[in-house]
KEKEVEX-391470 format. One line per field, with one value per atom (N, C-alpha, C): residue number from 0; residue in one letter; chain; atom name; x, y, z. Coordinates in steps of 0.1 Angstrom, whole numbers. Layout:
! residues N
n = NUM, ... .
res = a, ... .
chain = A, ... .
atom = CA, ... .
x = X, ... .
y = Y, ... .
z = Z, ... .
//
This chain:
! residues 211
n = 0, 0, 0, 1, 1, 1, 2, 2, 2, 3, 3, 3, 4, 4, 4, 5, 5, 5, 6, 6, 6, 7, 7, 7, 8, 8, 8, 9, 9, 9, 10, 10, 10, 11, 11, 11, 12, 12, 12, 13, 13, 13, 14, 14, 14, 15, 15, 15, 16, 16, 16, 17, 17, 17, 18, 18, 18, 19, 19, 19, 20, 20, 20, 21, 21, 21, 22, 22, 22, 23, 23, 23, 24, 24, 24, 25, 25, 25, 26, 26, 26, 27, 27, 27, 28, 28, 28, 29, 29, 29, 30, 30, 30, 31, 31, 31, 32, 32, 32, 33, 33, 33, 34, 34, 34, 35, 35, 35, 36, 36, 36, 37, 37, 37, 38, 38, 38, 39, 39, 39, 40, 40, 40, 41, 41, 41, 42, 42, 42, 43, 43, 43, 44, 44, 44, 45, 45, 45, 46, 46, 46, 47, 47, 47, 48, 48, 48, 49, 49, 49, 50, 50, 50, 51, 51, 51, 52, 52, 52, 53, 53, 53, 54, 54, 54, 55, 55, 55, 56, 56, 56, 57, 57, 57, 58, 58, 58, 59, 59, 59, 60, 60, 60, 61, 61, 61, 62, 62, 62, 63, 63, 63, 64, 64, 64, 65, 65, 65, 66, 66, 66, 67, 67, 67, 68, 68, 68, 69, 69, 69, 70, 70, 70, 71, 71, 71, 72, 72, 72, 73, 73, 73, 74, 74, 74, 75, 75, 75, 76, 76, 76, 77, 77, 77, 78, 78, 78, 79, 79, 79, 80, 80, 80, 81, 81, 81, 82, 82, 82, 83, 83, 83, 84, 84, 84, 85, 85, 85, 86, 86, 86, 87, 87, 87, 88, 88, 88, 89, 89, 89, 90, 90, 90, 91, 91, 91, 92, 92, 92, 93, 93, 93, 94, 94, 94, 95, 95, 95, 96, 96, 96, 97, 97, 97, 98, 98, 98, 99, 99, 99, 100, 100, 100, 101, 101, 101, 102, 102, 102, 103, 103, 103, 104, 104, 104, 105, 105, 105, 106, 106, 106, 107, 107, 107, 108, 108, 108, 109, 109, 109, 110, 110, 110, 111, 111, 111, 112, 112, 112, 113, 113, 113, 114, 114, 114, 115, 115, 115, 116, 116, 116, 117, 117, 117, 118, 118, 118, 119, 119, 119, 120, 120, 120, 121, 121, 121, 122, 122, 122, 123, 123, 123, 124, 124, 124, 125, 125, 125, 126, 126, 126, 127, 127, 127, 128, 128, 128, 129, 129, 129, 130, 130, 130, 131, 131, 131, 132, 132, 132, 133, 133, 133, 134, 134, 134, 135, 135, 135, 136, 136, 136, 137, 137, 137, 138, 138, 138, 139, 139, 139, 140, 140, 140, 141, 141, 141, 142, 142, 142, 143, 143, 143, 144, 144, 144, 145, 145, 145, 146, 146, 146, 147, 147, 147, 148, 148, 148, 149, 149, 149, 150, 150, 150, 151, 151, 151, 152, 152, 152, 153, 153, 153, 154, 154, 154, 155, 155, 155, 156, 156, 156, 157, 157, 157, 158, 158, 158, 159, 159, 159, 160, 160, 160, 161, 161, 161, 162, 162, 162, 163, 163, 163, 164, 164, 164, 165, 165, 165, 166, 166, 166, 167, 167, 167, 168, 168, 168, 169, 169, 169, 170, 170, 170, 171, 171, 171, 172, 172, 172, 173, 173, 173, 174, 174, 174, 175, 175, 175, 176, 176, 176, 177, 177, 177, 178, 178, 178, 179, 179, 179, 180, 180, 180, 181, 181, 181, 182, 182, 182, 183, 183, 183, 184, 184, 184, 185, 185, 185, 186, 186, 186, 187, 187, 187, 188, 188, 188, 189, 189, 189, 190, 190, 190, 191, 191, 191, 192, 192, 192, 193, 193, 193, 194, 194, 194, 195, 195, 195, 196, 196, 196, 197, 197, 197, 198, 198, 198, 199, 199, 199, 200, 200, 200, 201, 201, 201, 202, 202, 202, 203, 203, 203, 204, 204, 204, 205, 205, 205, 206, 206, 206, 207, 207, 207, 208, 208, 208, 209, 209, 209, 210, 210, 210 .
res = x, x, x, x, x, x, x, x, x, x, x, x, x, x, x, x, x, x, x, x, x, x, x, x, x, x, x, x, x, x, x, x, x, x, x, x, x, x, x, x, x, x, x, x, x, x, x, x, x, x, x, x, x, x, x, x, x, x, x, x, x, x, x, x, x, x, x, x, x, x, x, x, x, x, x, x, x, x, x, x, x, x, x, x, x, x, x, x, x, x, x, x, x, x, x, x, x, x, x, x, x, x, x, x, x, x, x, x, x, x, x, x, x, x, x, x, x, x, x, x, x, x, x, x, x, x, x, x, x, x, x, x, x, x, x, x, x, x, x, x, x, x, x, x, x, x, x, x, x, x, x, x, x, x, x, x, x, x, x, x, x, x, x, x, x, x, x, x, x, x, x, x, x, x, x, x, x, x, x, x, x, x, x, x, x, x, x, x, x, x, x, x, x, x, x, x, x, x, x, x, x, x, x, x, x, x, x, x, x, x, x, x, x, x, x, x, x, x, x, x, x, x, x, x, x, x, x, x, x, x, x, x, x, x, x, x, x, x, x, x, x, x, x, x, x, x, x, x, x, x, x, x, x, x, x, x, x, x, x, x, x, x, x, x, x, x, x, x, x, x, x, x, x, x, x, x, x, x, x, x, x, x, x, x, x, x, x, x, x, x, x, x, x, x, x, x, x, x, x, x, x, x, x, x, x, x, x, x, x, x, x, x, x, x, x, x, x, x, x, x, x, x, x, x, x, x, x, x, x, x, x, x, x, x, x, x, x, x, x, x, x, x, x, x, x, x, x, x, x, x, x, x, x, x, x, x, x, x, x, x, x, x, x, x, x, x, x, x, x, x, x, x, x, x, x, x, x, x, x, x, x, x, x, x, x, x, x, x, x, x, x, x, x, x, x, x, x, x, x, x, x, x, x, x, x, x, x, x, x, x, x, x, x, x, x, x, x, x, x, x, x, x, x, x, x, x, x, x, x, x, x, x, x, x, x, x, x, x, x, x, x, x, x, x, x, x, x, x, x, x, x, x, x, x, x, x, x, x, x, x, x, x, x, x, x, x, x, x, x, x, x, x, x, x, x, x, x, x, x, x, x, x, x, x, x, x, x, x, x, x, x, x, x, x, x, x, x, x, x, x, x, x, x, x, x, x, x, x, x, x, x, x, x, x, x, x, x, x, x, x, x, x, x, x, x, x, x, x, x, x, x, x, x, x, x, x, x, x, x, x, x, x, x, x, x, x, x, x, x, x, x, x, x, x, x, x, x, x, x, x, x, x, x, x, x, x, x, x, x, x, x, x, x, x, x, x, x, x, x, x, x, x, x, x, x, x, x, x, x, x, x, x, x, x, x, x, x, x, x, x, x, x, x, x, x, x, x, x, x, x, x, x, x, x, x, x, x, x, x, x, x, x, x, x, x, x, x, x, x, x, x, x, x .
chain = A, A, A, A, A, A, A, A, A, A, A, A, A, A, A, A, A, A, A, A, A, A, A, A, A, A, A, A, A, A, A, A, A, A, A, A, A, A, A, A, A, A, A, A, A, A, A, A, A, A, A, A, A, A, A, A, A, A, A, A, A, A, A, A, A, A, A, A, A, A, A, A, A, A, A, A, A, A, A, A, A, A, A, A, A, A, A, A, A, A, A, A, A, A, A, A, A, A, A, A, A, A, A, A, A, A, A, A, A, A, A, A, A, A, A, A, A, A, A, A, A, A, A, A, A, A, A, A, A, A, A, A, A, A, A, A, A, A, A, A, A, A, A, A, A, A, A, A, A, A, A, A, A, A, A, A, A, A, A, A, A, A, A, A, A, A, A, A, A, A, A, A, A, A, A, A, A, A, A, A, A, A, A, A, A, A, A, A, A, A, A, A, A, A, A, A, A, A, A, A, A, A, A, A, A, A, A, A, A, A, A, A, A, A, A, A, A, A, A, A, A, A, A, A, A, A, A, A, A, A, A, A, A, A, A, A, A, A, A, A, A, A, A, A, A, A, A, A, A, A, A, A, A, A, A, A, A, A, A, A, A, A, A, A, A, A, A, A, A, A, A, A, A, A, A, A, A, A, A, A, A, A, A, A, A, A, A, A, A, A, A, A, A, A, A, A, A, A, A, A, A, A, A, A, A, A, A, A, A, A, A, A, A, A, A, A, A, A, A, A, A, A, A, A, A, A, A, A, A, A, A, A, A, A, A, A, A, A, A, A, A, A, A, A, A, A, A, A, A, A, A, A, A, A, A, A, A, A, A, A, A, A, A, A, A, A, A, A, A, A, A, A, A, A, A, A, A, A, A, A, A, A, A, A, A, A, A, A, A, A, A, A, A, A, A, A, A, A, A, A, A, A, A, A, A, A, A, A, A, A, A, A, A, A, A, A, A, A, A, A, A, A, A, A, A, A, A, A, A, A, A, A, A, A, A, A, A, A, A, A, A, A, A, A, A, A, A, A, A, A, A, A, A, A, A, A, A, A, A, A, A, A, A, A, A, A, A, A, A, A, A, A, A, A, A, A, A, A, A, A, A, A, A, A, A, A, A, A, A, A, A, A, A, A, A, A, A, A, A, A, A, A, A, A, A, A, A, A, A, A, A, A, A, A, A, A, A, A, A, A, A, A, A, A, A, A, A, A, A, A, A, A, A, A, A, A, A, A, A, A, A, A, A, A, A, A, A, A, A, A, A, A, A, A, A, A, A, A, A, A, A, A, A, A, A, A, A, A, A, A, A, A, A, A, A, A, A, A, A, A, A, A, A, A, A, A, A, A, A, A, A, A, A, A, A, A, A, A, A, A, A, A, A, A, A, A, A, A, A, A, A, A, A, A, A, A, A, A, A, A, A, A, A, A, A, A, A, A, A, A, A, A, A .
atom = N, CA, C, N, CA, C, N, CA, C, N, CA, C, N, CA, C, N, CA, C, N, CA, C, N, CA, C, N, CA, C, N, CA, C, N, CA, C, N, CA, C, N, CA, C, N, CA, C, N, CA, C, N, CA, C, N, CA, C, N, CA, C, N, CA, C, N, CA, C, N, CA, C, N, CA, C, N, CA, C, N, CA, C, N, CA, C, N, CA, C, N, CA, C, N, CA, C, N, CA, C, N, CA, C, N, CA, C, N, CA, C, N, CA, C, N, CA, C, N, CA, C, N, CA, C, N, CA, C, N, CA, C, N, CA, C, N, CA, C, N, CA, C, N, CA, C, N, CA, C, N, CA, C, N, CA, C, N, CA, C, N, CA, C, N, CA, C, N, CA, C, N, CA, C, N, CA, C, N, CA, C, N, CA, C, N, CA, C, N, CA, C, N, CA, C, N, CA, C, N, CA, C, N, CA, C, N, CA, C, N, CA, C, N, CA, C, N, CA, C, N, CA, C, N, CA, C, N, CA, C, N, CA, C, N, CA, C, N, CA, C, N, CA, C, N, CA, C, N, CA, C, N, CA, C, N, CA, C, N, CA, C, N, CA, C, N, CA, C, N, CA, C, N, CA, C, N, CA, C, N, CA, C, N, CA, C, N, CA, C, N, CA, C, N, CA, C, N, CA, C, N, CA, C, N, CA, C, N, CA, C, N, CA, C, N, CA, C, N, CA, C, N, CA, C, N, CA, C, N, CA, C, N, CA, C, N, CA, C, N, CA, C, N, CA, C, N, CA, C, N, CA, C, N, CA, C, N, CA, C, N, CA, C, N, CA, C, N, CA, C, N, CA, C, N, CA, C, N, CA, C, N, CA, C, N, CA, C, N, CA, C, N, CA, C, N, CA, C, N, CA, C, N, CA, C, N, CA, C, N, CA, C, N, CA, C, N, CA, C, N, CA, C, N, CA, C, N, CA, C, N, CA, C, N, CA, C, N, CA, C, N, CA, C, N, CA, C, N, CA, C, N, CA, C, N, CA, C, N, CA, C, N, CA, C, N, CA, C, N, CA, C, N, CA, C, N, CA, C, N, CA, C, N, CA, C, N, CA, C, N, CA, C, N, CA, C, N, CA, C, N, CA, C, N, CA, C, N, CA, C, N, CA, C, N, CA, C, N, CA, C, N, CA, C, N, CA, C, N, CA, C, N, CA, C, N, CA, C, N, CA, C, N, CA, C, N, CA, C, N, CA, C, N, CA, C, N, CA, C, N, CA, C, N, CA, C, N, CA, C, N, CA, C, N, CA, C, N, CA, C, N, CA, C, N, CA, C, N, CA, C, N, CA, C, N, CA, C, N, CA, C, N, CA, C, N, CA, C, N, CA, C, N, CA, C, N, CA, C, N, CA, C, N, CA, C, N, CA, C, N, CA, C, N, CA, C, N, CA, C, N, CA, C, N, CA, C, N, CA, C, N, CA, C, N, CA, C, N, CA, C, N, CA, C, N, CA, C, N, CA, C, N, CA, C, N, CA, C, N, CA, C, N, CA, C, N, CA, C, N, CA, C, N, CA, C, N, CA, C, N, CA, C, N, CA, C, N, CA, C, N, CA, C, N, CA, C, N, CA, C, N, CA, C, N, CA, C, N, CA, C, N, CA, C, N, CA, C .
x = 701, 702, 689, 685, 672, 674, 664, 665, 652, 654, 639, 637, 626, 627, 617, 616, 610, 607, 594, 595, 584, 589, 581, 582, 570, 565, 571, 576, 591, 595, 608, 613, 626, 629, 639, 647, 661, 669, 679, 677, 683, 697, 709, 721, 726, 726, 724, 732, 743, 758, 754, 744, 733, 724, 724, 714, 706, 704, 691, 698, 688, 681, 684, 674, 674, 678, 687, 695, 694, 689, 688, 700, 702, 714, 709, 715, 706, 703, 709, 701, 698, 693, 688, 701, 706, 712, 712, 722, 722, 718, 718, 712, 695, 692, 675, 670, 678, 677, 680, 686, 684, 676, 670, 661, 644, 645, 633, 633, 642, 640, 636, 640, 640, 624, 619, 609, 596, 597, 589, 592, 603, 601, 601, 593, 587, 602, 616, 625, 635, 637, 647, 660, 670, 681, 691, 685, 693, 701, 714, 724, 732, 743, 754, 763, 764, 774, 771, 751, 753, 743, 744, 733, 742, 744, 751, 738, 742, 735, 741, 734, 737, 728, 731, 718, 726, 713, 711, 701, 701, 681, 688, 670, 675, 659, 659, 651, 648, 638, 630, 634, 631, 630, 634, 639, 641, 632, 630, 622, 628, 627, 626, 615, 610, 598, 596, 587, 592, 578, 590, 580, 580, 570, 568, 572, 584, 589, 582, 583, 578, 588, 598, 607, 602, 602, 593, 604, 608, 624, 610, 621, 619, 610, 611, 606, 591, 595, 582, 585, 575, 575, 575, 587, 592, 589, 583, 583, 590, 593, 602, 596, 601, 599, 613, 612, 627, 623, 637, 634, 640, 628, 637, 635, 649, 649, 638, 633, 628, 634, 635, 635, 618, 620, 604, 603, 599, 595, 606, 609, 624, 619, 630, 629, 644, 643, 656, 654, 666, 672, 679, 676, 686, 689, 696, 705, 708, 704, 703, 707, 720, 725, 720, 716, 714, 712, 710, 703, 688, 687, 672, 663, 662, 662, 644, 642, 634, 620, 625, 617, 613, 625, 618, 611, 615, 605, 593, 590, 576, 570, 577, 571, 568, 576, 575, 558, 555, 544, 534, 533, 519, 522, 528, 529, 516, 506, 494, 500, 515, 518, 524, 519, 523, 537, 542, 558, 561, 573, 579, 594, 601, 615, 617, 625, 631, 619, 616, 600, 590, 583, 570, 561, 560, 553, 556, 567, 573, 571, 562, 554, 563, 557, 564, 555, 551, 540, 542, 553, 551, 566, 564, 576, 575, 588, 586, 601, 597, 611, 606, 623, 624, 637, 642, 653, 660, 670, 682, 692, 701, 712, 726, 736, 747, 752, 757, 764, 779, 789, 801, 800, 805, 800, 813, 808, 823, 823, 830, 835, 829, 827, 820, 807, 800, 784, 775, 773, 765, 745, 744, 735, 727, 734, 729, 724, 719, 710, 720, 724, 731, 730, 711, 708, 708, 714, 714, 722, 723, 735, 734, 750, 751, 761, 756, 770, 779, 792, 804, 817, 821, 828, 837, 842, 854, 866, 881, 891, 899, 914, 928, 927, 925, 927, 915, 908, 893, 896, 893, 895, 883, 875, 859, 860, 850, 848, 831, 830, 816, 815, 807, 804, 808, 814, 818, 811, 801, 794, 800, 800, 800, 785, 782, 767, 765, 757, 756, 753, 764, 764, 746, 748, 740, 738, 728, 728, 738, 740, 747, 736, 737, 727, 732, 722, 730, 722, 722, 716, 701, 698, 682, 679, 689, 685, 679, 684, 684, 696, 692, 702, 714, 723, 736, 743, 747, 753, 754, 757, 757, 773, 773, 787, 787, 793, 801, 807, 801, 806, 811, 818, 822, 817, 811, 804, 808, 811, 811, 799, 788, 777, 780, 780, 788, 779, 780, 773, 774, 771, 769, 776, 779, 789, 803, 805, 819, 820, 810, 815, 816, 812, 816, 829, 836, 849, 856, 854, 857, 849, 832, 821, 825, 823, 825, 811, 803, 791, 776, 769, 756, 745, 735, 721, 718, 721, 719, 716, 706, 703, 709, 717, 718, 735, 740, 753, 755, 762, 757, 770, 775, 784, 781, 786, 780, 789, 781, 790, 787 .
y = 1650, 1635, 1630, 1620, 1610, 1602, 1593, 1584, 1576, 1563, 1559, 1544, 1542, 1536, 1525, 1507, 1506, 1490, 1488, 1474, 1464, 1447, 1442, 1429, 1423, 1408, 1398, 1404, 1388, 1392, 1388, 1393, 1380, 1380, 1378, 1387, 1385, 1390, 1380, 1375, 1361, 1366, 1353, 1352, 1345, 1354, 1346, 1336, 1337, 1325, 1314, 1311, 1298, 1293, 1281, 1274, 1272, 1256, 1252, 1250, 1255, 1263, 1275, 1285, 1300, 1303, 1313, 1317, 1337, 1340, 1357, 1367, 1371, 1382, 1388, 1390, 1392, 1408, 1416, 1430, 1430, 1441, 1444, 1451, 1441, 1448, 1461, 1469, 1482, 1484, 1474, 1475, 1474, 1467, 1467, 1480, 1486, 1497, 1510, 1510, 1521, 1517, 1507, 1502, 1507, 1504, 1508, 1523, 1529, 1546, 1549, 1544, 1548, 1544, 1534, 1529, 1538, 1542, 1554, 1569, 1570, 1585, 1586, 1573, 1574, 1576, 1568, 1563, 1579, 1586, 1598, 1592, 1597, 1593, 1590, 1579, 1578, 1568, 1567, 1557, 1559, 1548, 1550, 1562, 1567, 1581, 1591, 1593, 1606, 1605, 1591, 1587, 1577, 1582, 1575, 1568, 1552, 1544, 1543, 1541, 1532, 1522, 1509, 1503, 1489, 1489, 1482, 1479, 1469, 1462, 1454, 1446, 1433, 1424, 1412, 1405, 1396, 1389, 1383, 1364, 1363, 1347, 1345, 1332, 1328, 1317, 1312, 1298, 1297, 1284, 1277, 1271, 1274, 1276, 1271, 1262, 1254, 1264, 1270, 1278, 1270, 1274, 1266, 1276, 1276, 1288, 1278, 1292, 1286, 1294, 1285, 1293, 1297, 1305, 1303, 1304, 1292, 1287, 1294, 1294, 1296, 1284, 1269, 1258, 1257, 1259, 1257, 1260, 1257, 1265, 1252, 1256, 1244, 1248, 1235, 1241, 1237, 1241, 1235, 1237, 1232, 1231, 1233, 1250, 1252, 1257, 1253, 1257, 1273, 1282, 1297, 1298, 1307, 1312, 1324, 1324, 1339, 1343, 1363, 1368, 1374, 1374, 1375, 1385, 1398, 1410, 1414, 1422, 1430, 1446, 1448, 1462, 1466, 1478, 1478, 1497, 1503, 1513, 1520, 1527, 1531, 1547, 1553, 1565, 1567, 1579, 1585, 1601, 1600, 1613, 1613, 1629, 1622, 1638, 1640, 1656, 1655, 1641, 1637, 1635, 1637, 1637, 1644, 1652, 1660, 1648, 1645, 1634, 1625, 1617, 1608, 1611, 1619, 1620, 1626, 1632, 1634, 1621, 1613, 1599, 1591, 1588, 1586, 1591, 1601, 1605, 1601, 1605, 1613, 1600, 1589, 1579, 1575, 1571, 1558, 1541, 1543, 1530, 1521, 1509, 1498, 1496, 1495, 1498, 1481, 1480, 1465, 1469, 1459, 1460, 1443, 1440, 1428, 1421, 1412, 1403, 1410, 1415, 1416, 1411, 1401, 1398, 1397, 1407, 1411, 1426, 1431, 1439, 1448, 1463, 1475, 1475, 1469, 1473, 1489, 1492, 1507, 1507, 1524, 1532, 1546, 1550, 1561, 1571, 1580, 1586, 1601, 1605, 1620, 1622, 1635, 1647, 1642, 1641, 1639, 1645, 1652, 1657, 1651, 1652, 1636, 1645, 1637, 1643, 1633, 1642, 1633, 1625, 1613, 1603, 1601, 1604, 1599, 1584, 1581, 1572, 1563, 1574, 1571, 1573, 1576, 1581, 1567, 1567, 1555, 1553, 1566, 1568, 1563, 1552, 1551, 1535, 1531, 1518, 1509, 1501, 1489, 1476, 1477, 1460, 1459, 1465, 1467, 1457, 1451, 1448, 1456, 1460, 1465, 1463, 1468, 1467, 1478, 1473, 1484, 1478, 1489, 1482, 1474, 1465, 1456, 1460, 1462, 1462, 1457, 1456, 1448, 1451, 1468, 1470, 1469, 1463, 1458, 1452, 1456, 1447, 1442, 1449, 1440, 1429, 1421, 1409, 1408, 1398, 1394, 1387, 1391, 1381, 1387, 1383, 1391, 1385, 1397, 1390, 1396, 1392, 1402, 1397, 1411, 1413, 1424, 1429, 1438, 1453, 1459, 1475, 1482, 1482, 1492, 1480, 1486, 1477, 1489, 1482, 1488, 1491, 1504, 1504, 1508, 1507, 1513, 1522, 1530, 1543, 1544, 1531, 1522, 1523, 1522, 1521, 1505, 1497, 1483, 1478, 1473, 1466, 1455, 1459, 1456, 1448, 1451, 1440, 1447, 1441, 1449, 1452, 1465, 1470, 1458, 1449, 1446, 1454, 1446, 1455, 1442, 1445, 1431, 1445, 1439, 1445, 1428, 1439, 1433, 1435, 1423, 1424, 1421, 1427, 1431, 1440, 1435, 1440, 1459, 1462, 1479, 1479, 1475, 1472, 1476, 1463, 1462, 1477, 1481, 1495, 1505, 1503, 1517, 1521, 1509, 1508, 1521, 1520, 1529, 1538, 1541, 1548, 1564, 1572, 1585, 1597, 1588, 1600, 1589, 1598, 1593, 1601, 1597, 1609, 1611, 1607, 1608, 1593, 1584, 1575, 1561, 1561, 1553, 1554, 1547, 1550, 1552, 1555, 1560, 1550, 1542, 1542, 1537, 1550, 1549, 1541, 1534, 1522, 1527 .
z = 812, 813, 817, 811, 811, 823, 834, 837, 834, 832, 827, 838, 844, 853, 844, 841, 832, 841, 840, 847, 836, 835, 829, 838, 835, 844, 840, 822, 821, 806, 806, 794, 789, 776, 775, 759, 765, 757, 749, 737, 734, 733, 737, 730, 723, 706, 700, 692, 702, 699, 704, 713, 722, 711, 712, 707, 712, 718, 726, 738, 754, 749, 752, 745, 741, 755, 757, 773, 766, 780, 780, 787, 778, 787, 796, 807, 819, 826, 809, 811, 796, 796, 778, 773, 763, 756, 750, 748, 739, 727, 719, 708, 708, 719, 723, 725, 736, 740, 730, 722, 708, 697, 698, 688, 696, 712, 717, 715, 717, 720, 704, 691, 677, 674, 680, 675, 686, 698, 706, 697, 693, 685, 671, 669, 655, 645, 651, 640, 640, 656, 648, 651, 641, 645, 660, 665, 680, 677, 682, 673, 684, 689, 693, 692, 683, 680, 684, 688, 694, 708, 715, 727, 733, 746, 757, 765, 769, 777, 788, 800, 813, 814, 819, 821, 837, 839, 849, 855, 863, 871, 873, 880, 884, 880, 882, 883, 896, 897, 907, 907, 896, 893, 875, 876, 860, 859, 847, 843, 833, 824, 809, 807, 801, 792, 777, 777, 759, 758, 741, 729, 721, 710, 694, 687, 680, 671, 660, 646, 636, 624, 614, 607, 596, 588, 572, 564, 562, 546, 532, 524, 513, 508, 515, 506, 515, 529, 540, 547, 559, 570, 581, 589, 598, 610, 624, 635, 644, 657, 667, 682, 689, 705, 709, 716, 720, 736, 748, 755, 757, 765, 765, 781, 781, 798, 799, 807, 807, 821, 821, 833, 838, 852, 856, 864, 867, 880, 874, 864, 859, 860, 872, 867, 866, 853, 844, 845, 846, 853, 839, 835, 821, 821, 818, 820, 803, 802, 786, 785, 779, 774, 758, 753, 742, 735, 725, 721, 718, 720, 714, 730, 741, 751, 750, 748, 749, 738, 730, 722, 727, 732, 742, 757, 763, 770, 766, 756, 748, 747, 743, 737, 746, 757, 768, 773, 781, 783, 777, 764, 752, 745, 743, 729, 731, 722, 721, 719, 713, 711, 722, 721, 732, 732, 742, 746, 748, 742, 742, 745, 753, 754, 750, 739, 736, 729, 729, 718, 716, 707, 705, 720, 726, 738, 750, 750, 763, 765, 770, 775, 785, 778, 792, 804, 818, 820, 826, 832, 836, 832, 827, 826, 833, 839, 841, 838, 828, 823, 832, 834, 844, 840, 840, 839, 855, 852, 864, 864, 874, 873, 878, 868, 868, 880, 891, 898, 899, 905, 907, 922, 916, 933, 941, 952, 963, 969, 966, 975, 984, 994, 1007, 1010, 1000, 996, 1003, 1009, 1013, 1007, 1000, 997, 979, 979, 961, 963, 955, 953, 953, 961, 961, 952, 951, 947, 933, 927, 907, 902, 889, 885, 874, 868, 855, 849, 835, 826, 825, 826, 826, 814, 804, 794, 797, 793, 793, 786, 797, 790, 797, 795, 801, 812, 816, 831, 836, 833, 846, 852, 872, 877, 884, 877, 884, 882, 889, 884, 881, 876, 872, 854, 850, 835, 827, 814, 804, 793, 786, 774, 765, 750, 735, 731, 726, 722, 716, 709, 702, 704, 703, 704, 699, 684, 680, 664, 657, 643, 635, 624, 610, 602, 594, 583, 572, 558, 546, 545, 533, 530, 528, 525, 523, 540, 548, 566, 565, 561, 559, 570, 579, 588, 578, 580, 572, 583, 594, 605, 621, 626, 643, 647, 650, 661, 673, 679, 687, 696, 715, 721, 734, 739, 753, 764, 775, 786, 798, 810, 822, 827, 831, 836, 852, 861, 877, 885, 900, 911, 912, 912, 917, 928, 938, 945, 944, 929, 926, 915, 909, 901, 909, 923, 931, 936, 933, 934, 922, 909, 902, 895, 902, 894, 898, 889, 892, 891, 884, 885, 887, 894, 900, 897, 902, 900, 914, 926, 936, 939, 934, 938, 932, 917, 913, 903, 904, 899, 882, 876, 863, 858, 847, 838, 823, 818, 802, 793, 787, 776, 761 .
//
């Protein structure tokens, strides 16, 4: 098992059932996160089916921020002033079962390429990936990172509380590897706290639940 410790000075993750203005999920989505690992090991098959996520972080500060997006229609090219949230001092906590493990932490190390999580101008400034061992967590463990928030799946019997988003699992592709549509997933975004209530495996420092 992977742990990747990843921090950037501001990010956003759009949702994109929001209009104006542009509002960020307040971790990186799964689908971000298997598109960054695919696009560090130069595109090997890491997909939902055979790569378990955890994720979690936190951030410092939000803003809204007017950008100038620029659309290019088939007739012209139209511009706008939209406002976006951004998150600011994120550091984001991700947990990776996978058979491709050993690739990414290659890529991780040795890559030359500039590391992005979410926009093109939202910048990795430090990553640091390492081998961890899942351990089963008790109860009364007093010893794991409290201040995280994360996502934990959503179903009838959750009794966490906290946000409930739908957002996108993983993309769809066709045999071209042409994005065709996105898996759908509903995630409780909730205190670390409240998942210790039902978390069962840890690395020692940080609580693990895979979606």
């Amino acid at each position: 098992m992977l742990r990747l410790k990843i921090y950037q000075e501001s990010a956003h993750f759009r949702m994109p059932t929001i209009g104006t203005p542009y509002l960020s999920y307040p971790l990186p989505p799964p689908s971000t996160v298997y598109g960054f690992l695919r696009f560090i090991t130069d595109y090997r098959s890491i997909n939902f089916e055979n790569t378990k996520l955890s994720i979690q972080g936190s951030y410092k500060g939000v803003s809204f921020e007017k950008e100038r997006l620029i659309l290019d229609t088939k007739k012209e090219l139209k511009t706008n002033i939209i406002p976006i949230q951004k998150l600011h001092r994120c550091e984001w906590i991700i947990h990776i079962k996978s058979p491709h493990e050993e690739d990414i932490l290659n890529a991780i190390n040795n890559s030359s390429k500039v590391f992005r999580l979410g926009r093109k101008e939202d910048l990795i400034i430090d990553i640091i990936g390492e081998k961890v061992e899942e351990m089963r967590f008790n109860k009364d463990e007093n010893e794991y990172n409290k201040n995280m928030k994360i996502y934990t799946n959503w179903n009838k019997e959750n009794t966490i509380n906290g946000s409930l988003f739908r957002m996108a699992f993983d993309t769809v592709v066709n045999e071209k590897k042409e994005i065709i549509g996105y898996k759908p997933i509903n995630l409780i975004y909730t205190n670390v706290r409240q998942l210790s209530k039902i978390c069962k495996i840890f690395d020692g420092e940080y609580l693990i639940e895979w979606i």
